[in-house]
N, CA and C atoms as a LAMMPS dump frame, in Angstrom:
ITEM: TIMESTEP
0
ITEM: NUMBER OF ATOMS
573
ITEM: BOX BOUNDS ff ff ff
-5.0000000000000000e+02 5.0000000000000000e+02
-5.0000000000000000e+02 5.0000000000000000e+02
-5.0000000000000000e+02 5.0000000000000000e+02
ITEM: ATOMS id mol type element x y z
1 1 1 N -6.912 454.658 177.779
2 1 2 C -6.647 454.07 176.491
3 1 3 C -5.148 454.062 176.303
4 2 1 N -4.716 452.96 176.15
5 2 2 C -3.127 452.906 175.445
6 2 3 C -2.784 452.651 173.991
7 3 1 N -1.663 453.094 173.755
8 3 2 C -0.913 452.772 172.445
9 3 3 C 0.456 452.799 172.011
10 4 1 N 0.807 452.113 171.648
11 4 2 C 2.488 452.137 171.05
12 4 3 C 2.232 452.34 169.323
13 5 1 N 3.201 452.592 169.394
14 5 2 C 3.768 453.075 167.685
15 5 3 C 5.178 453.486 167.583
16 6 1 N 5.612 453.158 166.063
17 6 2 C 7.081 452.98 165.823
18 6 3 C 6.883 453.969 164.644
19 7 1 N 7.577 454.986 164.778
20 7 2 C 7.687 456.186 163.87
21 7 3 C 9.269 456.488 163.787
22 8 1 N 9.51 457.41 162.444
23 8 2 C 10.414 458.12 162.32
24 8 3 C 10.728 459.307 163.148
25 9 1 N 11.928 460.139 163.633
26 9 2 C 12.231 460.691 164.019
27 9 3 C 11.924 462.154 163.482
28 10 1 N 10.774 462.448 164.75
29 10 2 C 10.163 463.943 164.493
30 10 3 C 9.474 464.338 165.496
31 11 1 N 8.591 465.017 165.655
32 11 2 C 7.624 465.792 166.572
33 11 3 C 6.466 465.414 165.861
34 12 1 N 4.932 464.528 166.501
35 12 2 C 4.112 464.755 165.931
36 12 3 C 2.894 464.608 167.656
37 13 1 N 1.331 465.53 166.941
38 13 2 C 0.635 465.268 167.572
39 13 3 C -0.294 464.198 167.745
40 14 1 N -0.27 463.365 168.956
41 14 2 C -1.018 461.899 168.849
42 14 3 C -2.398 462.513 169.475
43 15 1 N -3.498 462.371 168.952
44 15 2 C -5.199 462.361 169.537
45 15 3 C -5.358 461.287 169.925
46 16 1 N -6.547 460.988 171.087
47 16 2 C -7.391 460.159 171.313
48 16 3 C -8.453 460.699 171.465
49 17 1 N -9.815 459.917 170.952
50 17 2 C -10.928 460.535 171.223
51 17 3 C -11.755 458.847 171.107
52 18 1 N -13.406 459.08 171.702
53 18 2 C -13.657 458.399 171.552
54 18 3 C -15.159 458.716 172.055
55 19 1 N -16.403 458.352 171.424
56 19 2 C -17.995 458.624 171.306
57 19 3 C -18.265 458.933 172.865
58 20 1 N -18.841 460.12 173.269
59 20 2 C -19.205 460.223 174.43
60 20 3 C -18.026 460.825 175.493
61 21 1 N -16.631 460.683 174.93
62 21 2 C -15.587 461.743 175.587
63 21 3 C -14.9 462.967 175.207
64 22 1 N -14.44 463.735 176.404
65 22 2 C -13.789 464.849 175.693
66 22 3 C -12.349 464.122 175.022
67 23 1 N -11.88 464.934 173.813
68 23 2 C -10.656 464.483 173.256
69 23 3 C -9.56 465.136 173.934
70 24 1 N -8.454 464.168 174.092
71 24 2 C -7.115 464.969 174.406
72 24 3 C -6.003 464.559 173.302
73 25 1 N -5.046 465.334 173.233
74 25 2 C -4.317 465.36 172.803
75 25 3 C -2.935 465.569 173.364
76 26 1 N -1.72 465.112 172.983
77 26 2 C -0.633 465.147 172.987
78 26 3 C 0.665 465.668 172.117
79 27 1 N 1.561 466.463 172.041
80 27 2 C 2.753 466.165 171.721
81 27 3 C 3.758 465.192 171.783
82 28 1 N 4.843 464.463 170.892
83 28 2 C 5.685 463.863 171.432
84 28 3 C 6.739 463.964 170.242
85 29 1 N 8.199 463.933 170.891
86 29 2 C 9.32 463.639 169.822
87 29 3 C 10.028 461.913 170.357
88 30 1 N 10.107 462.397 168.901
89 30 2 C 10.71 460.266 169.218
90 30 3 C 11.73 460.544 168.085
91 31 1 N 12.258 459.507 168.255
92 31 2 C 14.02 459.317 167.631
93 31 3 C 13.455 458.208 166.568
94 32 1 N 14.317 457.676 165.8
95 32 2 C 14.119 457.044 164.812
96 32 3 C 13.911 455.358 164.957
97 33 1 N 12.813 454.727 165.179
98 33 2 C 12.426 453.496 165.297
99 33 3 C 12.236 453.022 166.786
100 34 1 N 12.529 454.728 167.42
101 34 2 C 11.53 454.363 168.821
102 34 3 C 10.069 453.98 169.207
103 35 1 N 10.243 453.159 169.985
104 35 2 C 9.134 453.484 170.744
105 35 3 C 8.35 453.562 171.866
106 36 1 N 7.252 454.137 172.243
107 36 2 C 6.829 454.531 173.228
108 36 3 C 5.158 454.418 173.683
109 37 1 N 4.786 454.489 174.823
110 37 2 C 3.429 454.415 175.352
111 37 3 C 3.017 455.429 175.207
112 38 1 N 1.956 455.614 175.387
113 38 2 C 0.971 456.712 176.01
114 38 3 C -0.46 456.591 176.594
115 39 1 N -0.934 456.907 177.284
116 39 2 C -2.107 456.752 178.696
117 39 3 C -2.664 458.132 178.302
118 40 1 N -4.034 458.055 177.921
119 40 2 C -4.707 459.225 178.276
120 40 3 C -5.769 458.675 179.173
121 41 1 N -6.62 459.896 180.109
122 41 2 C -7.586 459.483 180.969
123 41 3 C -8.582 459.887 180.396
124 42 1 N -9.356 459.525 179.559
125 42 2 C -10.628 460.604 179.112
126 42 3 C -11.834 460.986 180.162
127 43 1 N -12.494 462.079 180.376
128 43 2 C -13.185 462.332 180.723
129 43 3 C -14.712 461.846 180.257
130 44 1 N -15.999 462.203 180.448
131 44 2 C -16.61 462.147 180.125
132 44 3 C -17.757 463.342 179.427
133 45 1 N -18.247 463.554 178.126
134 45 2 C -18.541 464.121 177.487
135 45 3 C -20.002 465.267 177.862
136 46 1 N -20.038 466.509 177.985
137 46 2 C -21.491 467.035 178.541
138 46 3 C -22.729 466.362 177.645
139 47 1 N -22.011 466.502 176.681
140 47 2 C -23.191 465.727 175.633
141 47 3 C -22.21 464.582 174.555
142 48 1 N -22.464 463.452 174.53
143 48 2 C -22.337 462.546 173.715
144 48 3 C -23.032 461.444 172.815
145 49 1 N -23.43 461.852 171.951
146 49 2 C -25.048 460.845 170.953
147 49 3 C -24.56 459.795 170.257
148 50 1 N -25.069 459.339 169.978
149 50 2 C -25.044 458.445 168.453
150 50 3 C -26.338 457.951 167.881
151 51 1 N -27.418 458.476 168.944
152 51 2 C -28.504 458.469 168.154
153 51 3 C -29.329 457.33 167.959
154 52 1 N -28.65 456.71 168.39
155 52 2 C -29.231 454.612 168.567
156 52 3 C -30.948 455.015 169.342
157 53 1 N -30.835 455.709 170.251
158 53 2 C -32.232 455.841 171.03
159 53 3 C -33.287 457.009 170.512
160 54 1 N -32.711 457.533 169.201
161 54 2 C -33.909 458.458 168.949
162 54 3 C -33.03 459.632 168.72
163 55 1 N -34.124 460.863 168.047
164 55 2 C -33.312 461.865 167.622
165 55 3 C -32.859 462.91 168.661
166 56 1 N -33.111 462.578 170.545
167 56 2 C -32.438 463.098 171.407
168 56 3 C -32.504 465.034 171.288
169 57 1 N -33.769 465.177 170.747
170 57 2 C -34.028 466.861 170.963
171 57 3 C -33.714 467.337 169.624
172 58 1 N -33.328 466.658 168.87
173 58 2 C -32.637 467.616 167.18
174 58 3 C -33.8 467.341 166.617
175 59 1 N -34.077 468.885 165.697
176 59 2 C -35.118 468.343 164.71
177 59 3 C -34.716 468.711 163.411
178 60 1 N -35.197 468.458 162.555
179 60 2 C -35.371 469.239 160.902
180 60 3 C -36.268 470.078 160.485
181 61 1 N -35.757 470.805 159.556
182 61 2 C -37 471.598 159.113
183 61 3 C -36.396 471.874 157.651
184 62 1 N -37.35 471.823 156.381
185 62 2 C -37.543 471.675 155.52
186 62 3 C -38.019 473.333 155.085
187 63 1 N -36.719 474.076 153.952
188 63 2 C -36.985 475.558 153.428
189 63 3 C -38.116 475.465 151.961
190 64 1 N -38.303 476.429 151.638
191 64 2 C -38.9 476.718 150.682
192 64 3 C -38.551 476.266 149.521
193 65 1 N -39.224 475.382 148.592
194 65 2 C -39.018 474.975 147.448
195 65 3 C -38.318 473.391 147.503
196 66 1 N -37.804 472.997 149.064
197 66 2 C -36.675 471.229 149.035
198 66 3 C -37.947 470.208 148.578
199 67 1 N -37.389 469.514 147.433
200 67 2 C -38.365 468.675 146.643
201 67 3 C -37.325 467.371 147.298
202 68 1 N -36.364 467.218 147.745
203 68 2 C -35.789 466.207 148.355
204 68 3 C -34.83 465.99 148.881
205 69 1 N -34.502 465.261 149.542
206 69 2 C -32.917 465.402 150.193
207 69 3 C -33.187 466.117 151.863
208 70 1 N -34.599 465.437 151.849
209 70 2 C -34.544 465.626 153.679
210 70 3 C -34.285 464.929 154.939
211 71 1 N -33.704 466.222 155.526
212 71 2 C -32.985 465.049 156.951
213 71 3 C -33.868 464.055 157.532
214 72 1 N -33.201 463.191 157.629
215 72 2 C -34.315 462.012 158.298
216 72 3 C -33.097 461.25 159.161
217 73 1 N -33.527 460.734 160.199
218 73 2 C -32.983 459.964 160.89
219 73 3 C -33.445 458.645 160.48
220 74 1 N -32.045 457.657 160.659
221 74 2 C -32.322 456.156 159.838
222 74 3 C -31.126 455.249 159.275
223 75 1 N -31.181 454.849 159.088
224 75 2 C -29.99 453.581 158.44
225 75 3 C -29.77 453.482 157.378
226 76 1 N -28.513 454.288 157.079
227 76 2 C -28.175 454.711 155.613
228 76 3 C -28.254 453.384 155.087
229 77 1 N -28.658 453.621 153.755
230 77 2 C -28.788 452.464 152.36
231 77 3 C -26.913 452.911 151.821
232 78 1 N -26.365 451.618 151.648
233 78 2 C -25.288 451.948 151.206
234 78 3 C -25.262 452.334 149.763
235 79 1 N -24.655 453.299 149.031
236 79 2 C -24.063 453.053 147.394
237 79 3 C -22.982 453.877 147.222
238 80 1 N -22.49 454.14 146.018
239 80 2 C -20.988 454.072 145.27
240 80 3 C -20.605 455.523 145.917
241 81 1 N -21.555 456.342 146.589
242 81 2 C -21.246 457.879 147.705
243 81 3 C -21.496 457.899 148.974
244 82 1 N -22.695 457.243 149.512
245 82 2 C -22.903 456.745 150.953
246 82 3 C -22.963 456.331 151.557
247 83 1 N -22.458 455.987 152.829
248 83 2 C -22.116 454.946 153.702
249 83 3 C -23.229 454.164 153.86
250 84 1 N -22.823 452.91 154.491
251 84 2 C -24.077 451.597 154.644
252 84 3 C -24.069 451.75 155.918
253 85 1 N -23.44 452.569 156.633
254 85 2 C -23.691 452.767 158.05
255 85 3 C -22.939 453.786 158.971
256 86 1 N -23.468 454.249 160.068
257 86 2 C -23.202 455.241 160.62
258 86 3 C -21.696 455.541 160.841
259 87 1 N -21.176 456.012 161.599
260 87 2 C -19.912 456.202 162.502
261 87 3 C -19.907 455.434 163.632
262 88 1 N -20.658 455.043 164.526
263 88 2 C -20.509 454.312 165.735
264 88 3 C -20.075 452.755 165.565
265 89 1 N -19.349 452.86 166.381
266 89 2 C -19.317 451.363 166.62
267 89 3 C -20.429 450.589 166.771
268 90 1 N -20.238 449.215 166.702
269 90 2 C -21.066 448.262 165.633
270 90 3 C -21.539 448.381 167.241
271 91 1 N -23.435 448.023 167.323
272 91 2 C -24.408 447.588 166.468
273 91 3 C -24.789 448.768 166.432
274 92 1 N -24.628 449.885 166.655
275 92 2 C -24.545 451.494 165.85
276 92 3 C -25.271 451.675 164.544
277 93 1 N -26.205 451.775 164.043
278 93 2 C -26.641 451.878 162.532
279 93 3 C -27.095 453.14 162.2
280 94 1 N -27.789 453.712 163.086
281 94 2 C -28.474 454.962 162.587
282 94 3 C -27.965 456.375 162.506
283 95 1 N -28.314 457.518 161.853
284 95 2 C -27.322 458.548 161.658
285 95 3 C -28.361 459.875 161.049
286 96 1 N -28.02 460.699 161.393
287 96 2 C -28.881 462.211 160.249
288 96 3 C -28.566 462.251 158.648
289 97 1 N -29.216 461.576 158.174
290 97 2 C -28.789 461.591 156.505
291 97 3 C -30.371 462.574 156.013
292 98 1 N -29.551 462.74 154.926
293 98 2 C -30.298 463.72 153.707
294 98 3 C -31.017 462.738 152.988
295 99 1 N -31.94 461.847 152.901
296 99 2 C -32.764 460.592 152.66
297 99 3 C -31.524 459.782 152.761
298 100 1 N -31.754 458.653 153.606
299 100 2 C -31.02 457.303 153.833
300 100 3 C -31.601 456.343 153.703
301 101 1 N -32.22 456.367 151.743
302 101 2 C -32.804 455.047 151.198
303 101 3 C -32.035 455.304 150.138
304 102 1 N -31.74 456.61 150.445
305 102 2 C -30.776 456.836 148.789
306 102 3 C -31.362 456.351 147.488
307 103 1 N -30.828 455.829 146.746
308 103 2 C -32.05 455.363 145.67
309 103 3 C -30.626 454.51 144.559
310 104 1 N -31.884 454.174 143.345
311 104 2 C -30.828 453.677 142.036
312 104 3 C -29.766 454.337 141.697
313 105 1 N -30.041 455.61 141.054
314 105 2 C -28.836 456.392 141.024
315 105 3 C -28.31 457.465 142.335
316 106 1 N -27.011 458.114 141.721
317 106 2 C -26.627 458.912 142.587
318 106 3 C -27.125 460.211 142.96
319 107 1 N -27.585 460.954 141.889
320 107 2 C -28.701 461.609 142.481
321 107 3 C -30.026 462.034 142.885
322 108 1 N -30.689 460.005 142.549
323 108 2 C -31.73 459.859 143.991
324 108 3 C -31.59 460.196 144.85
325 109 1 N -32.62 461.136 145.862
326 109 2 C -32.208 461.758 147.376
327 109 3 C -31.575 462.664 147.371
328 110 1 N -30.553 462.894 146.517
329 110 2 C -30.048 464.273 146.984
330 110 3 C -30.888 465.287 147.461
331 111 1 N -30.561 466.398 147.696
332 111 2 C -30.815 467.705 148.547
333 111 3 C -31.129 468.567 147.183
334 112 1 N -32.175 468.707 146.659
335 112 2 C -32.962 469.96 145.525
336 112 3 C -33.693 470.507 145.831
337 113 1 N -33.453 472.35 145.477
338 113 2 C -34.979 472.838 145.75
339 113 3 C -34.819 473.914 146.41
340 114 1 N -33.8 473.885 147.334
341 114 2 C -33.302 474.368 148.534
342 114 3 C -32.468 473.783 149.264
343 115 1 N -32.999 474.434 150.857
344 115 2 C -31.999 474.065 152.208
345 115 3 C -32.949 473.168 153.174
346 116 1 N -32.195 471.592 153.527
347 116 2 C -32.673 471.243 154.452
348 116 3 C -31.706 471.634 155.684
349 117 1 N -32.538 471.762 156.894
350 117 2 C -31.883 472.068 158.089
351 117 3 C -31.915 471.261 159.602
352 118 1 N -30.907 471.188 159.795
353 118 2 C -31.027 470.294 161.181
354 118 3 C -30.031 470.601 162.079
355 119 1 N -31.169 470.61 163.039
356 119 2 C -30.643 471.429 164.515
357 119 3 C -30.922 470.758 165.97
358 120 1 N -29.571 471.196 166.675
359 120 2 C -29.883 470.305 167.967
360 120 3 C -30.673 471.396 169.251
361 121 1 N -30.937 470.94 170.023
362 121 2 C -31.292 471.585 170.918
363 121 3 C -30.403 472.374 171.61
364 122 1 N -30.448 473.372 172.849
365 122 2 C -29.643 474.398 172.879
366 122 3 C -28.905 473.561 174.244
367 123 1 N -27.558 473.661 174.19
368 123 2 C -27.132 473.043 175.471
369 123 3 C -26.229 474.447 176.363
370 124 1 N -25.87 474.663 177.73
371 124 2 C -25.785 475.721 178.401
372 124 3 C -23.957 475.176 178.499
373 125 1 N -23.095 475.866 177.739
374 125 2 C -21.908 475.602 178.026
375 125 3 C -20.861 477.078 178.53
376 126 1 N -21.552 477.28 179.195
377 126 2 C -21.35 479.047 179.794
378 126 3 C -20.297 478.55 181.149
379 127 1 N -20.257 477.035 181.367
380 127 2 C -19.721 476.771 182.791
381 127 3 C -18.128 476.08 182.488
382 128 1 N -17.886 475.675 181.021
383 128 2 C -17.097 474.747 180.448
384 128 3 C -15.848 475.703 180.654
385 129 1 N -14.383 475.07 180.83
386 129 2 C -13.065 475.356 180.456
387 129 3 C -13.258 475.833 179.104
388 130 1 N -13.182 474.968 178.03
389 130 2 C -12.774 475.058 176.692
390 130 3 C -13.844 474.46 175.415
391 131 1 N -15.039 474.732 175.761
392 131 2 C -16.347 473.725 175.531
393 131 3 C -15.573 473.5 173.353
394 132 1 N -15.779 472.639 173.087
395 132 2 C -15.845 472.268 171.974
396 132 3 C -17.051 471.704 171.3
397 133 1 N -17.081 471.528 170.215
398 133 2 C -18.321 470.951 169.089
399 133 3 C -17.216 469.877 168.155
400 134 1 N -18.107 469.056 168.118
401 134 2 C -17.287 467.972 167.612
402 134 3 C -18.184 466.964 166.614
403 135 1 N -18.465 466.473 165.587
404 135 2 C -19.101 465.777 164.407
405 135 3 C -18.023 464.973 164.036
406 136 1 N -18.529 463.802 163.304
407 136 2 C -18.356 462.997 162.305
408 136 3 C -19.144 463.278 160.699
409 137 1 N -18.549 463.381 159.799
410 137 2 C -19.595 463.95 158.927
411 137 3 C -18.831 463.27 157.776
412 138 1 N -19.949 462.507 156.557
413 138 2 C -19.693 462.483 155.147
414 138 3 C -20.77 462.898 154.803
415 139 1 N -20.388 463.47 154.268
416 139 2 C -20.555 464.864 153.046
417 139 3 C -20.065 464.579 151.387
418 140 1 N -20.91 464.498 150.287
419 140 2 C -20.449 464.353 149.308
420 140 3 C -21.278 464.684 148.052
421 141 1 N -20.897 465.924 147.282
422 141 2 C -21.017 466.542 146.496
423 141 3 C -20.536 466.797 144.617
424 142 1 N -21.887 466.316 143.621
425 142 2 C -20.712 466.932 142.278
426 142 3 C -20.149 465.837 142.178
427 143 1 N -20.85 464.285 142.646
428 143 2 C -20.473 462.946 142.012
429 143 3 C -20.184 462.77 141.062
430 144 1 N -20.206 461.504 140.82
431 144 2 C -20.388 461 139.71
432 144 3 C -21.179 461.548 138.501
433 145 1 N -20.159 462.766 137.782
434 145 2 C -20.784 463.324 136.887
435 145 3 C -21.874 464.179 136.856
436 146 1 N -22.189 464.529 138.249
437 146 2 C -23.128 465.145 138.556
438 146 3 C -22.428 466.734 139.006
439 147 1 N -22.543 467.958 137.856
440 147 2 C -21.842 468.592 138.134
441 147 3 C -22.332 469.989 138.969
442 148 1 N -23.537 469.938 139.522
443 148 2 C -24.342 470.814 140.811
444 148 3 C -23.823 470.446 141.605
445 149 1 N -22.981 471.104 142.525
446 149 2 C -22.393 471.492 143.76
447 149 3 C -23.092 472.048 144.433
448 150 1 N -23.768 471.309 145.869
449 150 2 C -24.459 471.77 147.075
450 150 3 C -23.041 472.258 147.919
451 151 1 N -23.787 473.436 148.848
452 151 2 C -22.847 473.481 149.933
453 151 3 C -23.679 473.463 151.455
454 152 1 N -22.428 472.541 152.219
455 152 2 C -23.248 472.295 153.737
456 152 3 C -22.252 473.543 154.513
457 153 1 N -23.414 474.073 155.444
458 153 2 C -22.816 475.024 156.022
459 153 3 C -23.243 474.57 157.212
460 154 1 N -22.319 474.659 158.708
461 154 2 C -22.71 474.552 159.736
462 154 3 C -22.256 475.478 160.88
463 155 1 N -23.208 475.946 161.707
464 155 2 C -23.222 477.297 162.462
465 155 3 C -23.473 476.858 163.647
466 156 1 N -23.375 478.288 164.811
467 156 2 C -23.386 478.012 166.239
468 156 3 C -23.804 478.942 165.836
469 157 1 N -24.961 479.285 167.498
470 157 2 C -25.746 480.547 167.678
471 157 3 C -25.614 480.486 169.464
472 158 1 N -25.174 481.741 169.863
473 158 2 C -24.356 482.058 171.238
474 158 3 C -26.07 482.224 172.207
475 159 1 N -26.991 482.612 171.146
476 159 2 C -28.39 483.505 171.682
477 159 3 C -29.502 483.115 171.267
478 160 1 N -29.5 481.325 171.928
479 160 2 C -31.165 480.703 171.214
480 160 3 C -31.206 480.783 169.662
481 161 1 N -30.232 481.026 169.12
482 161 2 C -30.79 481.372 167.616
483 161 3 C -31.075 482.43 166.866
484 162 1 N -30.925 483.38 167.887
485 162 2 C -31.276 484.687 167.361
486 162 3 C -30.795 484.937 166.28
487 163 1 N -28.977 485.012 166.323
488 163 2 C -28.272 485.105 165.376
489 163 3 C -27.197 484.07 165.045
490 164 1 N -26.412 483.198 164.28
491 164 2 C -26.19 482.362 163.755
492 164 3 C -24.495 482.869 163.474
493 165 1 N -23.71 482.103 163.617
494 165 2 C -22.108 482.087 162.895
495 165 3 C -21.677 481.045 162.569
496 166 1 N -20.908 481.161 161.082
497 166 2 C -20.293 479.902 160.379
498 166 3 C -19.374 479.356 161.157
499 167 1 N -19.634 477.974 161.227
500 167 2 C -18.353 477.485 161.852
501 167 3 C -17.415 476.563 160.514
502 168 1 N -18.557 476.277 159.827
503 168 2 C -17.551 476.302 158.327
504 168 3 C -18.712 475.732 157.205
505 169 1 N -18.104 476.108 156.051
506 169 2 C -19.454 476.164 154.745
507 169 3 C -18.705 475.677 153.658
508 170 1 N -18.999 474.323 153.221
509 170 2 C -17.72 473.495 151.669
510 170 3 C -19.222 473.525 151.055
511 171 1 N -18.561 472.881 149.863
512 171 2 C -18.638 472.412 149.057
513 171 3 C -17.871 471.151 148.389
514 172 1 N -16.777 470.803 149.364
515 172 2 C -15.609 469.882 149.006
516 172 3 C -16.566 468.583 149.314
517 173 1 N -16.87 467.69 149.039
518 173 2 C -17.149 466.575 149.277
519 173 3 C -16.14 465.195 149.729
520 174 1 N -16.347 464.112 150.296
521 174 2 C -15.419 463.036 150.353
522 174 3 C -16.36 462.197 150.63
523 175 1 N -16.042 461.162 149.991
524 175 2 C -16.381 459.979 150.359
525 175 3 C -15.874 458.842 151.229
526 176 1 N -15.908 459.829 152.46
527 176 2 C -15.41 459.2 153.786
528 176 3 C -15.816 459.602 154.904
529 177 1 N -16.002 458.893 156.189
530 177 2 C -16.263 459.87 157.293
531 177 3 C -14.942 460.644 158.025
532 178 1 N -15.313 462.167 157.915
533 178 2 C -14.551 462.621 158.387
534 178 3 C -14.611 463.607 159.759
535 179 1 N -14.054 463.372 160.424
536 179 2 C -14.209 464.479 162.101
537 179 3 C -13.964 465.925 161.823
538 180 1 N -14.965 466.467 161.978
539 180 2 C -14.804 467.765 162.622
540 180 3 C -14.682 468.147 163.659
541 181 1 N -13.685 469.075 164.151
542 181 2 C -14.123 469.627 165.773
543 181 3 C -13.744 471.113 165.612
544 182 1 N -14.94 471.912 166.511
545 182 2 C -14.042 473.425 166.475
546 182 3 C -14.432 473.686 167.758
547 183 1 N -13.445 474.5 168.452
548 183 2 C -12.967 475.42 169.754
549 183 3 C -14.149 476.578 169.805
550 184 1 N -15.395 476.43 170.258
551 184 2 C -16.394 477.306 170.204
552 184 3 C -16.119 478.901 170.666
553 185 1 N -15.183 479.165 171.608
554 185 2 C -14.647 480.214 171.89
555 185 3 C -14.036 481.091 170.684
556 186 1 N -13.779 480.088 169.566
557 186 2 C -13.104 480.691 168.584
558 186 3 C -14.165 481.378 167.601
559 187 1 N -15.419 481.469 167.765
560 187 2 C -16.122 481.642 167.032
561 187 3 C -17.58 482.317 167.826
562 188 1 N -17.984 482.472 168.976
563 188 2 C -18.882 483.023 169.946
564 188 3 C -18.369 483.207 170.733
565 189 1 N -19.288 483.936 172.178
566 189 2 C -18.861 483.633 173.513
567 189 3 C -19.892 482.817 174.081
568 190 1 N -19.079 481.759 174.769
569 190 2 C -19.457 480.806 175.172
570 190 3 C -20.419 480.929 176.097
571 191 1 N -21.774 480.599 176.394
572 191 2 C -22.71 480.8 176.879
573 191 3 C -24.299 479.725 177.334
């Protein structure tokens, strides 16, 4: 993948990433209205989804008391908080939403009641350099006047599940898709 860009004079880090590869990253300093290339080689990803062919081993499961707001795989309904469509590039549609018919108002579908949960299958990254976890996620909470604040929490478990660690838990909402990635080493041993 290439790119040029014309920046001010500083140090910044340039990413590339892209569905199905590992991400790299770069440093670079540039002078003022330079500019310059850059070439990354991406590799290819142990696991990379988007889910177009099915839910690929993840399932849901539904806690005690969720009257709605369950994961379903499907083609988000767009409105004034949720996307009309996934993260993937186009013809890409489908995605893990918390009902993706959404409804009239904004908190049709939401998540009440409880915790819905969704989980992938266990993958063996005990062999990896630097194994990472990586999402696209909108998330959005405490709309439009809606002043109940859910929080999404999402965890790694080093041991089938046995036991579980945050890899991070908001409540911040946006109405955007935004990337997550975390350094699994930083948080288990990799296994």
């Amino acid at each position: 993948v290439g790119s040029e860009m014309c920046i001010r004079d500083s140090s910044y880090t340039v990413r590339c990433n892209a569905l199905g590869y590992n991400s790299q990253e770069t440093t670079v300093n540039v002078s003022d209205g330079s500019f310059f290339h850059l070439d990354f080689l991406l590799t290819p990803a142990v696991v990379g989804l988007d889910f177009e062919s099915g839910p690929a081993g993840w399932s849901a499961f539904n806690g005690p008391g969720v009257s709605s707001g369950f994961w379903q795989l499907g083609d988000p309904v767009g409105t004034e908080i949720q996307p009309e469509d996934d993260h993937t590039p186009a013809p890409g549609a489908l995605a893990w939403v918390t009902d993706p018919m959404a409804g009239p108002s904004v908190s049709s579908g939401d998540v009440d009641g409880g915790a819905t949960v969704l989980t992938s299958p266990t993958y063996s990254i005990g062999s990896m350099r630097d194994p990472h976890v990586s999402y696209w996620l909108w998330y959005q909470t405490g709309a439009a006047g809606n002043i109940s604040r859910d929080f999404l929490v999402a965890e790694v478990s080093s041991n089938g599940g046995g036991t579980w660690t945050v890899l991070e838990a908001t409540d911040r909402g946006a109405a955007a898709w935004v990337e997550r990635d975390f350094r699994l080493a930083d948080f288990v041993v990799p296994g």
